[in-house]
Residue frames as a rotation matrix with the C-alpha (Angstrom) as fourth column:
UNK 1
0.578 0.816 0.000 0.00
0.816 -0.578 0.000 0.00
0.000 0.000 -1.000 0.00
UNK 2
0.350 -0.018 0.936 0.97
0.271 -0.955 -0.120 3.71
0.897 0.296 -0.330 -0.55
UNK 3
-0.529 0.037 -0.848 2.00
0.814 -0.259 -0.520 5.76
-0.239 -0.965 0.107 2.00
UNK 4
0.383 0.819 -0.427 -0.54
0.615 -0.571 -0.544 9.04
-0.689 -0.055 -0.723 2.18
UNK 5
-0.145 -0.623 -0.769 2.23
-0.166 -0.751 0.639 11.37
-0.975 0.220 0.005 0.32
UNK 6
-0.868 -0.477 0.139 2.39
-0.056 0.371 0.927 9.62
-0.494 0.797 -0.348 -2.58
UNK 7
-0.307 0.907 0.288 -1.35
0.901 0.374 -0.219 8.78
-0.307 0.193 -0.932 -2.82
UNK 8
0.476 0.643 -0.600 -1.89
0.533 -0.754 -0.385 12.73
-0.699 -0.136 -0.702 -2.80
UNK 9
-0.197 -0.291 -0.936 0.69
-0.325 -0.882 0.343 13.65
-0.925 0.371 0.079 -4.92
UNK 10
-0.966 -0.114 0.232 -0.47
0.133 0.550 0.825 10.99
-0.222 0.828 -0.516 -7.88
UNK 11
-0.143 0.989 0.031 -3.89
0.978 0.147 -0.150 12.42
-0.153 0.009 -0.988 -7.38
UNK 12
-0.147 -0.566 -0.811 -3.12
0.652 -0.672 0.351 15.70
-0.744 -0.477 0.467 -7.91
UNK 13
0.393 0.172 0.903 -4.25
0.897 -0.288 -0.336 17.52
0.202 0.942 -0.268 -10.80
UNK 14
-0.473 -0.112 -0.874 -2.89
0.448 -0.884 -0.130 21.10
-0.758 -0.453 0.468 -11.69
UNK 15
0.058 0.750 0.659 -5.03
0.982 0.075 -0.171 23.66
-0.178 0.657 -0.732 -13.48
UNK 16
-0.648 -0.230 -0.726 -4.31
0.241 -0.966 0.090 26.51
-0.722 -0.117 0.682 -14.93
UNK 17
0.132 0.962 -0.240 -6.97
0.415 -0.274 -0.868 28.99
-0.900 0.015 -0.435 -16.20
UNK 18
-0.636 -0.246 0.732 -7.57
0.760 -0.034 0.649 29.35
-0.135 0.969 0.209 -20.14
UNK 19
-0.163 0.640 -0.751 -8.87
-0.028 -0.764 -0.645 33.02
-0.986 -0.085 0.143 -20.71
UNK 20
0.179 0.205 -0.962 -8.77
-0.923 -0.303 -0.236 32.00
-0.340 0.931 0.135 -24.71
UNK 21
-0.107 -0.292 0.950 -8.66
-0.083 0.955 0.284 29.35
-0.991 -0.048 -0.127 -26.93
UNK 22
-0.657 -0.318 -0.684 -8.15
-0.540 -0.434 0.721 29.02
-0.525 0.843 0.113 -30.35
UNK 23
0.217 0.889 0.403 -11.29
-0.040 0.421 -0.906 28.11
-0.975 0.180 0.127 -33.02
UNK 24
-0.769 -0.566 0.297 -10.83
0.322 0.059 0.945 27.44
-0.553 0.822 0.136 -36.37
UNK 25
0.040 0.862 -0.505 -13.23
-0.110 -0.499 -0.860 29.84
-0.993 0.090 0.075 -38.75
UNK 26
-0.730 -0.337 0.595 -13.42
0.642 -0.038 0.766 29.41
-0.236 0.941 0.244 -42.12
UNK 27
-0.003 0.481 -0.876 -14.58
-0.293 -0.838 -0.460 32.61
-0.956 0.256 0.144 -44.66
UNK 28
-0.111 0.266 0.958 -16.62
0.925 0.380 0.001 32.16
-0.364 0.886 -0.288 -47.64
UNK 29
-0.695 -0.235 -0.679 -16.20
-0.204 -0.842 0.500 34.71
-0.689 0.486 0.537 -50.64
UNK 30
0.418 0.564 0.712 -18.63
0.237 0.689 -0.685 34.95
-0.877 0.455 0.154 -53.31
UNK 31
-0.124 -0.735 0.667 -18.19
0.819 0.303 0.487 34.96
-0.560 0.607 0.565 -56.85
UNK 32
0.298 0.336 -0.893 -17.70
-0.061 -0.927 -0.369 38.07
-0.953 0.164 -0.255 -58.76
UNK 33
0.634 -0.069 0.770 -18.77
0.773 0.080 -0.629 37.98
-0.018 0.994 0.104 -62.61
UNK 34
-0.033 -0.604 0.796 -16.35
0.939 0.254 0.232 38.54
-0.342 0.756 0.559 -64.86
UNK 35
0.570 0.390 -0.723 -16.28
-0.241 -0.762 -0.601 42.57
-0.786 0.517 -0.340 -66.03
UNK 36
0.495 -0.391 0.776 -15.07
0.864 0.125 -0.488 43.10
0.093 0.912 0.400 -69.65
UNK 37
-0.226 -0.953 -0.200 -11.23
0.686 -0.302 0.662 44.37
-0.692 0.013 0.722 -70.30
UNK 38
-0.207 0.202 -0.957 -10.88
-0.334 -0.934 -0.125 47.58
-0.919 0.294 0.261 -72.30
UNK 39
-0.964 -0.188 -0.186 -10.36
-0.243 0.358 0.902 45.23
-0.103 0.915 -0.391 -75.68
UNK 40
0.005 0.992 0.130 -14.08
-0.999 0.011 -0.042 44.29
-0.043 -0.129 0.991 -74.78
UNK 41
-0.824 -0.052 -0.565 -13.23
0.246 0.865 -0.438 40.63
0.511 -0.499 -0.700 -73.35
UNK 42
0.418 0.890 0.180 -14.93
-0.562 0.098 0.821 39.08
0.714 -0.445 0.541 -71.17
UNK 43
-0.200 -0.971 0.129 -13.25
-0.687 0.045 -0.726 38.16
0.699 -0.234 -0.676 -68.08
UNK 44
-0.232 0.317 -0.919 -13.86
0.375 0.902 0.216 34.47
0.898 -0.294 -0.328 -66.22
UNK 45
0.734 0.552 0.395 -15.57
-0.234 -0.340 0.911 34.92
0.637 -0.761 -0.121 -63.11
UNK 46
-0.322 -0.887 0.332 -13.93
-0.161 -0.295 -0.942 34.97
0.933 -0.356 -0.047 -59.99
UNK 47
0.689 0.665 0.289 -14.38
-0.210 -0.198 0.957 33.40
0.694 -0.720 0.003 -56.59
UNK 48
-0.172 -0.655 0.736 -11.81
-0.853 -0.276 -0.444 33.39
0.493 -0.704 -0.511 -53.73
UNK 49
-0.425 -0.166 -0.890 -10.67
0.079 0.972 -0.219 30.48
0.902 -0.163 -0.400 -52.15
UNK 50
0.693 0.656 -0.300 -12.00
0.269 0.151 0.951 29.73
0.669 -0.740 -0.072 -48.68
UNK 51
-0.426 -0.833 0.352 -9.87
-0.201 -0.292 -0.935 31.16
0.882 -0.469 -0.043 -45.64
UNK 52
0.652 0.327 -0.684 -9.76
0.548 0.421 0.723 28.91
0.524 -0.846 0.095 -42.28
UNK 53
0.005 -0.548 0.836 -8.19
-0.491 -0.730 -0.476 31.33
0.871 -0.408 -0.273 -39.61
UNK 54
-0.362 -0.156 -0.919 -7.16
0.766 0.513 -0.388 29.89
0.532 -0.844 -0.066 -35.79
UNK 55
-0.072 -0.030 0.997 -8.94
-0.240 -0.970 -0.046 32.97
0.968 -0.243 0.063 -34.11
UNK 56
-0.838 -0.422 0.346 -8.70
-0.198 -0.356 -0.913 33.69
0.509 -0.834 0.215 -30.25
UNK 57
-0.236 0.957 -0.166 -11.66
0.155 0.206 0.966 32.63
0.959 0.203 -0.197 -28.87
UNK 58
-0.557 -0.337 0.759 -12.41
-0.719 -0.262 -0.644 33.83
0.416 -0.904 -0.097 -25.06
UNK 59
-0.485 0.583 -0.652 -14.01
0.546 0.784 0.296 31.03
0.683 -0.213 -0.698 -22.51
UNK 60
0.729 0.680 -0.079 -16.00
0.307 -0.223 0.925 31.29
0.611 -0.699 -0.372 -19.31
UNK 61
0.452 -0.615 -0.646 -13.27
0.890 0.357 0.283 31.48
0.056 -0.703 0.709 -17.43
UNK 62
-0.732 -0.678 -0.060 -11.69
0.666 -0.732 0.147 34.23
-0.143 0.068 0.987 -19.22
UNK 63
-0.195 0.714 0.672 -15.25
0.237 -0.631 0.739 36.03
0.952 0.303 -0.046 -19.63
UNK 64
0.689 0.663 -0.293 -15.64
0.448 -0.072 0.891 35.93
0.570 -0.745 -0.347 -16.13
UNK 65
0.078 -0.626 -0.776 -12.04
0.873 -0.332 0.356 36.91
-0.481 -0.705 0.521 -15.06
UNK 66
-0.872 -0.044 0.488 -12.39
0.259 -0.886 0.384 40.46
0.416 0.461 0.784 -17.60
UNK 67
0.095 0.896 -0.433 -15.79
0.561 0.311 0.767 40.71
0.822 -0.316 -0.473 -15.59
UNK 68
0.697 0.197 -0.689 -14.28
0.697 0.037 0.716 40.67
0.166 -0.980 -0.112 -12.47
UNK 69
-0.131 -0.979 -0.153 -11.40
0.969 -0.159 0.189 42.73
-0.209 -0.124 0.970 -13.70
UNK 70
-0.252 0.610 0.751 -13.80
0.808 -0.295 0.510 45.54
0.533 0.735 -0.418 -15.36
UNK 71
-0.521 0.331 -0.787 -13.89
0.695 -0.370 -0.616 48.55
-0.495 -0.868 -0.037 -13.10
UNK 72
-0.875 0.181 -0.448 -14.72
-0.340 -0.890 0.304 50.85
-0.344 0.418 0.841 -15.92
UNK 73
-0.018 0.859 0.511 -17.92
0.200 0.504 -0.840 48.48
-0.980 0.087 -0.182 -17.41
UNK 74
-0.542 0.016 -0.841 -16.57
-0.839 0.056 0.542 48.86
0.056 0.998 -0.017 -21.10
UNK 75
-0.957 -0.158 -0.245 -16.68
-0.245 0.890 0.384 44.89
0.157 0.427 -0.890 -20.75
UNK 76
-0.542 0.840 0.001 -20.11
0.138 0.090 -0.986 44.58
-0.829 -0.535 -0.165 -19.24
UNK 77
0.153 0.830 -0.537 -21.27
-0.319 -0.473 -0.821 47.05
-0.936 0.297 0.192 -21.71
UNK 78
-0.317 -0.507 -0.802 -19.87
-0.946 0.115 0.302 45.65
-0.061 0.854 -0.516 -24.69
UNK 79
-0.832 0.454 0.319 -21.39
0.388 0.887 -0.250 41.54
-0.397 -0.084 -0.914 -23.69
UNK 80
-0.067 0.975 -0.210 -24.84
0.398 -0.166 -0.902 43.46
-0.915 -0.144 -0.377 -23.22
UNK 81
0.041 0.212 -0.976 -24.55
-0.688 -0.702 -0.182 45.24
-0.724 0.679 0.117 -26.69
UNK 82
-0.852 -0.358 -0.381 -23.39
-0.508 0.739 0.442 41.80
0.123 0.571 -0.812 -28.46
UNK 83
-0.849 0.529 0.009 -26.50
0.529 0.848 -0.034 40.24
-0.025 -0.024 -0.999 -26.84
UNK 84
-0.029 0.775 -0.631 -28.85
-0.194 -0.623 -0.757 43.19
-0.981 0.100 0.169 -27.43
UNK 85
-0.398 -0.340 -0.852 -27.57
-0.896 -0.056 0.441 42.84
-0.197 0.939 -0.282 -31.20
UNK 86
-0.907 0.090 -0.411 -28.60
-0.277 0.607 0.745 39.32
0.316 0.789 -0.526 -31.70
UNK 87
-0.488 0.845 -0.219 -31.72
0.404 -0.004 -0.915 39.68
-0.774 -0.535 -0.339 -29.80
UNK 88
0.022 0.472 -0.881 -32.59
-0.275 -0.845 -0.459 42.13
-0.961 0.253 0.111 -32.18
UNK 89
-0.505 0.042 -0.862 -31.80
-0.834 0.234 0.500 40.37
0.223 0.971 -0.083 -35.43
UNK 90
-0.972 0.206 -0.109 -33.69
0.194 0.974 0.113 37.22
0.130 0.089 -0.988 -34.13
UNK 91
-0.152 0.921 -0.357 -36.69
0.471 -0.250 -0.846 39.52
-0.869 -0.297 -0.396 -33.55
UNK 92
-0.186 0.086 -0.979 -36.13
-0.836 -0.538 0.111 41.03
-0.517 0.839 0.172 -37.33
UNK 93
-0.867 -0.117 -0.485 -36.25
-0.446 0.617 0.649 37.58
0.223 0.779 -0.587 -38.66
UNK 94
-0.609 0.779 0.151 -39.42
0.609 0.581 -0.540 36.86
-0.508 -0.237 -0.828 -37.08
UNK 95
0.093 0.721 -0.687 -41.06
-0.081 -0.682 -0.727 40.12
-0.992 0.123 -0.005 -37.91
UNK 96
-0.582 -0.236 -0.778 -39.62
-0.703 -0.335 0.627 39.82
-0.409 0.912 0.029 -41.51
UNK 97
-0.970 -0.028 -0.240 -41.35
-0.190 0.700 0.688 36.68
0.148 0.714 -0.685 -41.91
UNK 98
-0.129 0.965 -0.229 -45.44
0.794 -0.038 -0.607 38.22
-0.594 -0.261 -0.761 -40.95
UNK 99
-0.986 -0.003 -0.170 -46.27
-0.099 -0.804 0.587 40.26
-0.138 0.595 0.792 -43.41
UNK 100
0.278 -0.192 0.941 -48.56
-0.394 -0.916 -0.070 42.19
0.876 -0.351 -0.331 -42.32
UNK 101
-0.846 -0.277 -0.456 -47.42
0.260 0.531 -0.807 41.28
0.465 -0.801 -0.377 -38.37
């Protein structure tokens, strides 16, 4: 059997708080027709490849330690405008889709 030392230090876990975490995004481009060259060509459409980016992504952890760190309430007010913002476009897609409402 163990002795107690050992038992606690192989149970141990350490944890260290992730205020970010990279996400992978990917951006779609559409395609833009073709305009015609001075010679009066016609130039092949055009659509941009796809672009996957690793962006920064904040967790709970780090949403709550910029929270607690917030004396001015930029961060406060800035959450509450992000979630006023899609509040409001999920109430435009309802109204958009009662005609009349």
């Amino acid at each position: 059997m163990e002795n107690t030392s050992e038992q606690s230090a192989a149970s141990a876990t350490i944890t260290k708080e992730v205020f970010y975490a990279p996400k992978e995004m990917s951006f779609y481009f559409k395609t833009k027709k073709g305009e015609e060259n001075e010679l009066g060509e016609k130039q092949p459409d055009y659509k941009r490849p796809t672009v996957k980016l690793e962006i920064p992504v904040p967790t709970f952890d780090g949403l709550v330690a910029s929270l607690n760190k917030d004396e001015s309430g930029k961060v406060a007010a800035f959450l509450l405008a992000l979630i006023e913002q899609e509040i409001y476009l999920e109430a435009r897609n309802q109204v958009n889709e009662k005609d009349p409402f």
